[in-house]
C-alpha positions as CSV (number, residue, x, y, z in Angstrom):
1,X,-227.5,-79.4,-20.2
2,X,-228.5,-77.1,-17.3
3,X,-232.3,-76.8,-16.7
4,X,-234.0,-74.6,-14.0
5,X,-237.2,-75.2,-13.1
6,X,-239.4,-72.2,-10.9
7,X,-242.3,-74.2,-9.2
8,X,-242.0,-77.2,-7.4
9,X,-245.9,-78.1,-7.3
10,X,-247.1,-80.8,-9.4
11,X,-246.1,-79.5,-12.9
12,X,-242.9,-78.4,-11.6
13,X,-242.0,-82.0,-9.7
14,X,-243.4,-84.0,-12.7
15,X,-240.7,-82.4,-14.5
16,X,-238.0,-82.6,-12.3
17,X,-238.8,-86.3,-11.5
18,X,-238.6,-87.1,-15.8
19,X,-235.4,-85.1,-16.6
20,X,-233.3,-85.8,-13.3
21,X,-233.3,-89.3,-14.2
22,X,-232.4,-88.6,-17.9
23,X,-228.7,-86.9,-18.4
24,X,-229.8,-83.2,-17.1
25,X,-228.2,-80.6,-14.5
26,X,-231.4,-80.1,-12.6
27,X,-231.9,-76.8,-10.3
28,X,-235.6,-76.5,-9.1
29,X,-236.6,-73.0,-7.5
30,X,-239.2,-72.6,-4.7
31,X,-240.3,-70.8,-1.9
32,X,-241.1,-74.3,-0.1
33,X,-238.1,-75.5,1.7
34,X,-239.6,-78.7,3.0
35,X,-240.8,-79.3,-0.7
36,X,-237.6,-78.8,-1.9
37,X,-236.3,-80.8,0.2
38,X,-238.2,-83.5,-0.5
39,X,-237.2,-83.2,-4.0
40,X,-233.6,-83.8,-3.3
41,X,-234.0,-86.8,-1.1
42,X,-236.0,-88.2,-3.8
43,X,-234.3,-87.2,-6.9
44,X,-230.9,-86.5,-8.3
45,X,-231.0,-82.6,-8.7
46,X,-229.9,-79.5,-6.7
47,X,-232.5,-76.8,-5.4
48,X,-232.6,-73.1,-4.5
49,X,-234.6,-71.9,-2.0
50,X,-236.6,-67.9,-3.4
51,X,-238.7,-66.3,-5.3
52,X,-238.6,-67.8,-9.0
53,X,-238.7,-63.9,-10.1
54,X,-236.2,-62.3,-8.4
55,X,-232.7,-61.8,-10.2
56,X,-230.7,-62.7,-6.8
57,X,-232.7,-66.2,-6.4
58,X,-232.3,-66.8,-10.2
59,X,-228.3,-65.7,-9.5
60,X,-228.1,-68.7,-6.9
61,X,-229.5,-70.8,-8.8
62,X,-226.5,-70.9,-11.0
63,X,-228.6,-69.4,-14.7
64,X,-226.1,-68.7,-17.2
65,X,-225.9,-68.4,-21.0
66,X,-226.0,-72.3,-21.2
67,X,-229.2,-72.9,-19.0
68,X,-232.5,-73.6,-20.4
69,X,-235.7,-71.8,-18.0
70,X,-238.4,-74.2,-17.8
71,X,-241.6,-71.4,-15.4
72,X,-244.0,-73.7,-14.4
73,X,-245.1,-72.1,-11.3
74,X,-249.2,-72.0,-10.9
75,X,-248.5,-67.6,-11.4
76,X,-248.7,-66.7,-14.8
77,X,-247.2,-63.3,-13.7
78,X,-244.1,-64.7,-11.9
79,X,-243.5,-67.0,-14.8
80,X,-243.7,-63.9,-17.5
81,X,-240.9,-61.5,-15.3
82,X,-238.8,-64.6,-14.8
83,X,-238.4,-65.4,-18.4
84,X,-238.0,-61.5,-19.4
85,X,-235.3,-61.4,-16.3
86,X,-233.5,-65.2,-17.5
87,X,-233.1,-63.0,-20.9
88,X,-232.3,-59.8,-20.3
89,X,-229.9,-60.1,-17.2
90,X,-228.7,-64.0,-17.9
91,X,-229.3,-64.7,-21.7
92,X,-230.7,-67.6,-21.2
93,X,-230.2,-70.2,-24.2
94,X,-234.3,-70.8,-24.2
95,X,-237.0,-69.9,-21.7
96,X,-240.3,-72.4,-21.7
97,X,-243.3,-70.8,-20.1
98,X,-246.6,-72.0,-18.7
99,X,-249.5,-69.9,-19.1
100,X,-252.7,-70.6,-17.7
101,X,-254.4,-67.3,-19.1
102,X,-254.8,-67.2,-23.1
103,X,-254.4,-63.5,-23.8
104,X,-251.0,-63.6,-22.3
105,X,-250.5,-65.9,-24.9
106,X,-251.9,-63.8,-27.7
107,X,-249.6,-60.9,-26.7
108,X,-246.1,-63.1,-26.2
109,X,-244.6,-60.2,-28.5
110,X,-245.6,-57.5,-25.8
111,X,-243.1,-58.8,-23.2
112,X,-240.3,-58.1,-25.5
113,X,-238.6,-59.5,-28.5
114,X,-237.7,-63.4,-28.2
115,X,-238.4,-62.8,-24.4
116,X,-240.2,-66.1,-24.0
117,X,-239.2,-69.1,-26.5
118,X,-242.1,-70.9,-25.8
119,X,-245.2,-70.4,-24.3
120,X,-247.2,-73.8,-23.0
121,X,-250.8,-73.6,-21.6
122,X,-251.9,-77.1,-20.0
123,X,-255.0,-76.1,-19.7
124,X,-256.0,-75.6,-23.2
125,X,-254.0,-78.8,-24.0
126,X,-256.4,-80.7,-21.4
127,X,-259.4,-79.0,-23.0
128,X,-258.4,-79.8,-26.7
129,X,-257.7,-83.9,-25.3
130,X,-261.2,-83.6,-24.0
131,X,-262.5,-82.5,-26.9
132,X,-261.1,-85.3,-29.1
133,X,-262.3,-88.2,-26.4
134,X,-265.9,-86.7,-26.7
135,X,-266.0,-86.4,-30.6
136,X,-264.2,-90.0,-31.1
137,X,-266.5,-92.3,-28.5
138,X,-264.3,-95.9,-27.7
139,X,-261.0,-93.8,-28.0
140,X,-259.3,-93.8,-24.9
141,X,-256.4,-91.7,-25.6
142,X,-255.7,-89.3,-29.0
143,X,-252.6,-87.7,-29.6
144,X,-251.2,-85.6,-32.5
145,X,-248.9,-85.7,-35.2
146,X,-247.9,-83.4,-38.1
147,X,-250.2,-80.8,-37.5
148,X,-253.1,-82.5,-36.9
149,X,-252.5,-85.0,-40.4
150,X,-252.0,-87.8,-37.9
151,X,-253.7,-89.4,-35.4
152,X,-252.4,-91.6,-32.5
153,X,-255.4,-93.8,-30.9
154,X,-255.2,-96.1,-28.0
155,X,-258.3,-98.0,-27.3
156,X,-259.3,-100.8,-25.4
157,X,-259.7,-104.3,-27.3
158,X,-263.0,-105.7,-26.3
159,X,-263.8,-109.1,-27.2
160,X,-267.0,-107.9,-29.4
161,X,-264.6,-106.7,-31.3
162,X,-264.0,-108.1,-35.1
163,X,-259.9,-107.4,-35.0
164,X,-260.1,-109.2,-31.5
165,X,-258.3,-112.9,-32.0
166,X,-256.8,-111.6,-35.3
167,X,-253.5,-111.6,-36.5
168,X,-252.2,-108.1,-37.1
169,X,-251.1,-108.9,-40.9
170,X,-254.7,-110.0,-41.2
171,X,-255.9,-106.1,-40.8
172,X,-255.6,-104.7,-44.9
173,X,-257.5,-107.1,-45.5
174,X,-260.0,-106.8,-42.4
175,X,-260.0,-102.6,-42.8
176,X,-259.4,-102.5,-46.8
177,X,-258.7,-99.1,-48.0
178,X,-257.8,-97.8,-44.4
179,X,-254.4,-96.7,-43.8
180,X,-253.1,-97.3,-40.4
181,X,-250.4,-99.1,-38.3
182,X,-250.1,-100.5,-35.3
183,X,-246.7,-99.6,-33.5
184,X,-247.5,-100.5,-29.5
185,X,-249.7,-102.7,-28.0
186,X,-249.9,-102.7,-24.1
187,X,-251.0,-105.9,-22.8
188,X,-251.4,-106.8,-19.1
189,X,-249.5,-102.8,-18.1
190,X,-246.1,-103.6,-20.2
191,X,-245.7,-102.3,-23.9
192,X,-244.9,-104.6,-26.8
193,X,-243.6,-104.0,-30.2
194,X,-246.1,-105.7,-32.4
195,X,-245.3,-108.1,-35.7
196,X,-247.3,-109.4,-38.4
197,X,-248.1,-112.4,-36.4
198,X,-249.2,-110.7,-32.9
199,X,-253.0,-111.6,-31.9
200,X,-255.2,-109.1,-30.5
201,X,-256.3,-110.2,-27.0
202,X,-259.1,-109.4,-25.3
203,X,-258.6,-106.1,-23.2
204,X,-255.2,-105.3,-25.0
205,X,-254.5,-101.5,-24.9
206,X,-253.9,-101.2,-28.8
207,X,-252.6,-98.0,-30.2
208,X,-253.0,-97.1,-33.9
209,X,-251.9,-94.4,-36.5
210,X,-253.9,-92.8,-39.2
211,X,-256.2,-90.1,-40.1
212,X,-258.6,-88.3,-38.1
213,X,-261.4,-88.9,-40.2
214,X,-260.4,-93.3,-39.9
215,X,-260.6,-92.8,-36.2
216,X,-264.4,-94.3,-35.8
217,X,-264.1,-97.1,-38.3
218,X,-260.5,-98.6,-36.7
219,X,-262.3,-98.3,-32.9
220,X,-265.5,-99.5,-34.1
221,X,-263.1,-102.8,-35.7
222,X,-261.7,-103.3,-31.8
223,X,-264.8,-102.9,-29.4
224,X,-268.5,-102.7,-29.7
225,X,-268.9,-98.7,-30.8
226,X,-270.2,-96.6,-28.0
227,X,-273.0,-94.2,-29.3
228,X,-272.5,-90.8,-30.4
229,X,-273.3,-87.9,-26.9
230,X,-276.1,-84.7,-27.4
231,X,-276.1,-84.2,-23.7
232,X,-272.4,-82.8,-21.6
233,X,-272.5,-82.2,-17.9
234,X,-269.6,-80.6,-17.0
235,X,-268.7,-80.0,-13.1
236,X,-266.0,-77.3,-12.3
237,X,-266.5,-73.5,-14.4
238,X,-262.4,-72.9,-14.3
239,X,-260.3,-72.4,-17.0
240,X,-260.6,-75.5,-18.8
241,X,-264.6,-76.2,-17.7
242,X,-265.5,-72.9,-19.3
243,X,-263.5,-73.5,-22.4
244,X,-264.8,-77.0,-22.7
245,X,-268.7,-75.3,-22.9
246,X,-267.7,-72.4,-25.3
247,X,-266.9,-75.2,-27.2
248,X,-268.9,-78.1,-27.0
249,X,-271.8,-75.7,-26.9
250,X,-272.0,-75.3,-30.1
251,X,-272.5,-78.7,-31.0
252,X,-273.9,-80.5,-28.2
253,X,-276.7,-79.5,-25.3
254,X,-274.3,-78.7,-22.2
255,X,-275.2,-77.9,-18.6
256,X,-272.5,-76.4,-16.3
257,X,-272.3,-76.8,-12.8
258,X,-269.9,-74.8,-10.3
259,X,-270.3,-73.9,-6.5
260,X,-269.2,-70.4,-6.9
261,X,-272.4,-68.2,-6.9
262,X,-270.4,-65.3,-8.2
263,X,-268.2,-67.5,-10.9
264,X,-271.7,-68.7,-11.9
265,X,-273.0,-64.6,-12.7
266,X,-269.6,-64.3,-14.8
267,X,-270.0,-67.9,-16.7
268,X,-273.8,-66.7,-17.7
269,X,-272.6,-64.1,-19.6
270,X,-269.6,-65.4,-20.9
271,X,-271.8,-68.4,-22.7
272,X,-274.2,-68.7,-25.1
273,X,-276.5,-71.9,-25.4
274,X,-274.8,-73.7,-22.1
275,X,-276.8,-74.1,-19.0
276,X,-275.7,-72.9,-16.0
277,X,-276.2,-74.2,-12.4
278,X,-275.3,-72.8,-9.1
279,X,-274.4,-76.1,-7.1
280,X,-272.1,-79.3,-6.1
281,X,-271.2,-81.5,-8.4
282,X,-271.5,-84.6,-6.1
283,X,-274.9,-83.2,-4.4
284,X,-277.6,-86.4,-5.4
285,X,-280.5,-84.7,-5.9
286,X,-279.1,-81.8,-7.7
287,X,-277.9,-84.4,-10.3
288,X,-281.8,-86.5,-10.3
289,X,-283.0,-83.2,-10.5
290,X,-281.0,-82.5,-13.5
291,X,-281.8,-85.7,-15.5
292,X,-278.3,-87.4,-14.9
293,X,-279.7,-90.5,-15.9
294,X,-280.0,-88.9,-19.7
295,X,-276.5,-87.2,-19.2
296,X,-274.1,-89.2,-22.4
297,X,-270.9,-87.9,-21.0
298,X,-270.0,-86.0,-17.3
299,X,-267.0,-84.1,-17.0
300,X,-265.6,-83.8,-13.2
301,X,-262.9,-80.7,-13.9
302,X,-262.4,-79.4,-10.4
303,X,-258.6,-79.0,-8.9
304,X,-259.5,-81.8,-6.3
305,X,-258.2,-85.3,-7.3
306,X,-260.8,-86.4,-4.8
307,X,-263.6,-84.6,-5.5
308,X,-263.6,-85.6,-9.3
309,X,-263.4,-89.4,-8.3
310,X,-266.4,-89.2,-5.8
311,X,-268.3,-87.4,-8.2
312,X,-268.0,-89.6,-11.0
313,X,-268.7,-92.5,-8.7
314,X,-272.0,-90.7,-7.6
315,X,-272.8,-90.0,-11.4
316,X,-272.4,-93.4,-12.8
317,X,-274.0,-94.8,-9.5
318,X,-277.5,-92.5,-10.7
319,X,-277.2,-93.4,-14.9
320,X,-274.7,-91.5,-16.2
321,X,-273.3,-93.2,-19.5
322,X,-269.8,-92.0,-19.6
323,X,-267.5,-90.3,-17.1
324,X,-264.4,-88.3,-17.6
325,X,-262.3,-86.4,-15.1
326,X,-258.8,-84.5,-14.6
327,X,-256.4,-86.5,-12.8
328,X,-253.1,-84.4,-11.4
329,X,-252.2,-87.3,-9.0
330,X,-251.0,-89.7,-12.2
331,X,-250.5,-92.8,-10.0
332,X,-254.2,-92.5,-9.1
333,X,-255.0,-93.4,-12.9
334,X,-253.6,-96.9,-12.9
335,X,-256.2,-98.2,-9.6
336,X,-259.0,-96.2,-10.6
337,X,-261.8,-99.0,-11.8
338,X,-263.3,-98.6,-15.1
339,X,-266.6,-99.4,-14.0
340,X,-266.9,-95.9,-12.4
341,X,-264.3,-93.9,-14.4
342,X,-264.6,-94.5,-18.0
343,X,-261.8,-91.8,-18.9
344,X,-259.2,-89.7,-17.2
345,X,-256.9,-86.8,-18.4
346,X,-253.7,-86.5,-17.1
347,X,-252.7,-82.7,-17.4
348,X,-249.4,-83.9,-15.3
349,X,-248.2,-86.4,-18.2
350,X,-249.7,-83.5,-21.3
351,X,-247.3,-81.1,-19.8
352,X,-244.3,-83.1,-19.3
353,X,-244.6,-84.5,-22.6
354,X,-245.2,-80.1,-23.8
355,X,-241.9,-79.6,-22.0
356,X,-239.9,-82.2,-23.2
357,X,-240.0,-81.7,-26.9
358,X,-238.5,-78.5,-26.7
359,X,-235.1,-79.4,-24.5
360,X,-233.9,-81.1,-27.8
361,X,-231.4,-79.3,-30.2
362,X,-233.0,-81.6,-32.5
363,X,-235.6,-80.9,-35.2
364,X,-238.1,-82.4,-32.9
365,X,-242.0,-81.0,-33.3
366,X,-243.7,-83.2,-31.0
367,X,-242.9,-85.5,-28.7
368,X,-245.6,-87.0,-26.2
369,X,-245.2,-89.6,-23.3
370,X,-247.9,-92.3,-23.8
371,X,-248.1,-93.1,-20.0
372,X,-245.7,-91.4,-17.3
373,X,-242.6,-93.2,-15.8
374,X,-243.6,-96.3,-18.7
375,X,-240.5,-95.4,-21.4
376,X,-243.2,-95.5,-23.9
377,X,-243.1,-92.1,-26.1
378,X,-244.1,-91.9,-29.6
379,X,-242.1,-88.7,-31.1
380,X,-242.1,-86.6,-34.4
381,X,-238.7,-85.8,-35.9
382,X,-237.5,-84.1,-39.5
383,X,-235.0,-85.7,-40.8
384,X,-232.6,-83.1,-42.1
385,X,-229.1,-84.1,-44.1
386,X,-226.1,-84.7,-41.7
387,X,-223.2,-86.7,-41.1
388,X,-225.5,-89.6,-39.8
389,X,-228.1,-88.9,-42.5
390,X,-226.7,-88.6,-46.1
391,X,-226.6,-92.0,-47.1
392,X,-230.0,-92.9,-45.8
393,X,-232.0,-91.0,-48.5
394,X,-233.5,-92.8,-51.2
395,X,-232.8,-95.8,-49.3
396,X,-235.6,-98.4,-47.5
397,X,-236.8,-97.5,-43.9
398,X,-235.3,-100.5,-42.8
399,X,-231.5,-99.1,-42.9
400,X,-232.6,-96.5,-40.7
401,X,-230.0,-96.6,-37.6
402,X,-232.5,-97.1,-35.0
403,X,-231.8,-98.3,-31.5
404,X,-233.4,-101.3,-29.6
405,X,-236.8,-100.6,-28.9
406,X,-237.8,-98.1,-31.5
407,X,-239.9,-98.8,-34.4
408,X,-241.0,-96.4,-37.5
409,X,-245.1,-95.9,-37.1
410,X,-245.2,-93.6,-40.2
411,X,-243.7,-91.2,-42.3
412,X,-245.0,-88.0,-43.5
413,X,-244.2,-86.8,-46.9
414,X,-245.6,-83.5,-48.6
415,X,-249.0,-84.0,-46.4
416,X,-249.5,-88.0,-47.3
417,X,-249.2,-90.4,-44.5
418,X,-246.9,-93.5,-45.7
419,X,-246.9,-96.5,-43.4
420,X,-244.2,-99.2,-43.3
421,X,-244.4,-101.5,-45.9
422,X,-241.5,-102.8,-48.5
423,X,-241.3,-100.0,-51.1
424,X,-241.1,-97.5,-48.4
425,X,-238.0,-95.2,-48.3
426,X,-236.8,-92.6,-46.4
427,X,-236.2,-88.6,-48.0
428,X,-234.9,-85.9,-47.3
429,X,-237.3,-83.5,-44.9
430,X,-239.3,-86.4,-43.6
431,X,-241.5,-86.1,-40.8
432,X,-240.5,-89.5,-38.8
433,X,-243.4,-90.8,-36.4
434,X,-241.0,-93.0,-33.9
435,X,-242.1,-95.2,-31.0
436,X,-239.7,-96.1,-28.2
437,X,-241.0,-98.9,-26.4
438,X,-238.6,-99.5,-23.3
439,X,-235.1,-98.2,-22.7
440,X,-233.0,-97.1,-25.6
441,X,-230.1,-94.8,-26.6
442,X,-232.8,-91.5,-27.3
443,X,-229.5,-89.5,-28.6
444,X,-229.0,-92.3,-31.3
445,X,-232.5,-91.5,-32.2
446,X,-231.7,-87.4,-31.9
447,X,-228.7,-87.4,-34.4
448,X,-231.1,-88.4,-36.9
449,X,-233.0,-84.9,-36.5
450,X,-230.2,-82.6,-36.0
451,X,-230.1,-79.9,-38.2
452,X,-226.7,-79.7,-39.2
């Protein structure tokens, strides 16, 4: 499959890095040479040097009927032309585009019929994962399934916790009357497929499957349960900081800080209840001055890797009881220590994972990558009658065809969430919950979801 990709910043080389090493024709367009060339040293894929928009740089580039447009540059406007001109000059099979602002999104239809495929906006992604960690205290990660129906929860095993030193087919009777499953346990940074017989360690990175509203009672099971928050102090008034307060502001007492005098005016007057403060997020007695000792959660959501780390530092170091912050440099997320950072986002790894599910021919609705360059991904497919497919209905889960490494976490059936146990079976239109824990065929796994 032929995939060009305009941008080769973060989003762009996150990209390239996951699907050059997967069985893709690569192109990445950029106006960088030397980061292009970078690229190519690093990574098996070819490169064209232009303007992501212009037809004679997308011509080089070698887009045809067969290629798949993947616009991830940081310019919402380049992204939009380039997708209308894949389409109208090149008839592109698909085009994927990031957009930062939401009433491009709103008005897809305006740019002309089927012109963009798919429209993907990182930073309302970020905002949403945000959301869920503050509403869900003790979750570390939350990822969804089926429209929202199903939850996937990592959280950290602490040894205050009841489930901690139990056996796994202990837990119906442990959590009676709570549906969930555990499909991946990290332990010690490598991922293991759990049995009936595994014991929760102390510090295990346990994820689990089930309902929203079971969320509390599972984490509360694995580690001491954090308080609920009142008070968000949120540093950086971008996209995703001033989404975060039209939302949490309705529920919680918010205070805003940003170092643009003039971005300060605007946010005033585009919020309601929030208070906002002309200032630096890592200036000390700004935060005493501020209470940050009463502060439950602070967000650090400034573009600066480094700036988000020192300021969380800085707030924990004064009393802060929780800190999150945006991470685009993923490989700082793994040396970060937890007794300064409690949480960080990854919008790098929530936009790969956006991307990926929609480079399938495959009936594939979501597909998410639990921690970049791991080859752990949970992923939702429908299962659909075909040639590898028709004699699997009616039958058990267990004579599902899957490859080493994969495991069934759930299935979703007419809204009801159905965990692995011996009377399950498999029927047509399924919604599959699959977890691939190493290396595996992944187009085994697709012919299950094909369509015809």
């Amino acid at each position: 499959m032929n995939i060009l990709i305009l941008g080769a910043g973060r989003v762009g080389r996150s990209i390239a890095k996951s699907l050059s090493s997967q069985s893709y024709d690569v192109c990445v367009v950029d106006l960088d040479n030397e980061k292009l060339k970078g690229l190519q040293e690093d990574y098996d894929l070819a490169i064209t040097c232009g303007h992501g928009s212009h037809p004679k740089t997308l011509k080089r580039a070698g887009v045809n009927e067969s290629s798949i447009l993947l616009a991830v540059t940081n310019d919402d406007e380049v992204n939009l032309i380039a997708c209308q001109l894949s389409k109208s000059l090149f008839g592109v099979k698909k085009t994927i585009c990031r957009l930062s602002d939401s009433s491009y999104i709103n008005s897809l239809n305006s740019f002309g019929k089927n012109a963009i495929d798919i429209a993907i906006s990182p930073e309302l992604e970020v905002t949403q994962h945000i959301i869920d960690l503050i509403n869900h205290p003790g979750a570390e990660q939350i990822e969804s399934f089926a429209n929202g129906l199903v939850k996937l929860v990592s959280v950290k095993a602490k040894k205050d916790g009841r489930l901690v030193n139990r056996e796994l087919k202990s837990i119906k009777s442990d959590i009676p009357n709570t549906n969930m499953f555990i499909p991946t346990i990290f332990r010690k940074g490598k991922a293991l497929i759990p049995e009936g017989s595994t014991v929760i360690k102390e510090n295990d990175e346990v994820y689990f499957l089930s309902s929203e509203k079971n969320i509390d009672k599972i984490v509360s099971e694995m580690r001491e349960q954090d308080s609920s928050s009142s008070r968000i102090m949120i540093i950086g008034g971008g996209r995703i900081g001033l989404a975060l307060a039209l939302h949490l502001e309705k529920s919680y007492k918010v205070k805003l800080i940003e170092v643009s005098h003039a971005k300060c005016e605007s946010l005033s007057k585009e919020l309601d209840k929030s208070i906002v403060l002309h200032g630096n997020g890592s200036d000390e007695e700004l935060l005493k001055s501020e209470n940050i000792e009463n502060i439950d959660v602070f967000c650090v959501l400034t573009n600066d890797d480094e700036t988000n780390i020192m300021s969380a530092f800085l707030a924990k170091k004064l009393g802060a009881k929780k800190t999150l912050i945006t991470l685009n440099r993923y490989s700082y997320i793994n040396i970060l220590p937890k007794s300064f950072v409690d949480l960080a986002v990854s919008p790098q790894r929530l936009t790969v994972s956006m991307v990926l599910q929609h480079l399938s021919s495959a009936d594939l609705p979501q597909e998410v990558l639990l921690k970049m360059m791991s080859g752990v991904e949970a992923l939702e497919g429908v299962i659909h009658e075909n040639k590898c497919t028709k004699d699997l209905f009616g039958e058990s889960y267990l004579d599902l065809p899957l490859p080493e490494n994969t495991v069934l976490g759930a299935i979703v059936r007419n809204n009801i969430i159905m965990t692995p146990d011996d009377n399950l079976t498999v029927e047509k239109n399924d919604h599959l919950i699959l977890f691939i824990n190493g290396k595996t065929d992944k187009e085994q796994i697709e012919k299950l979801f094909e369509t015809k």
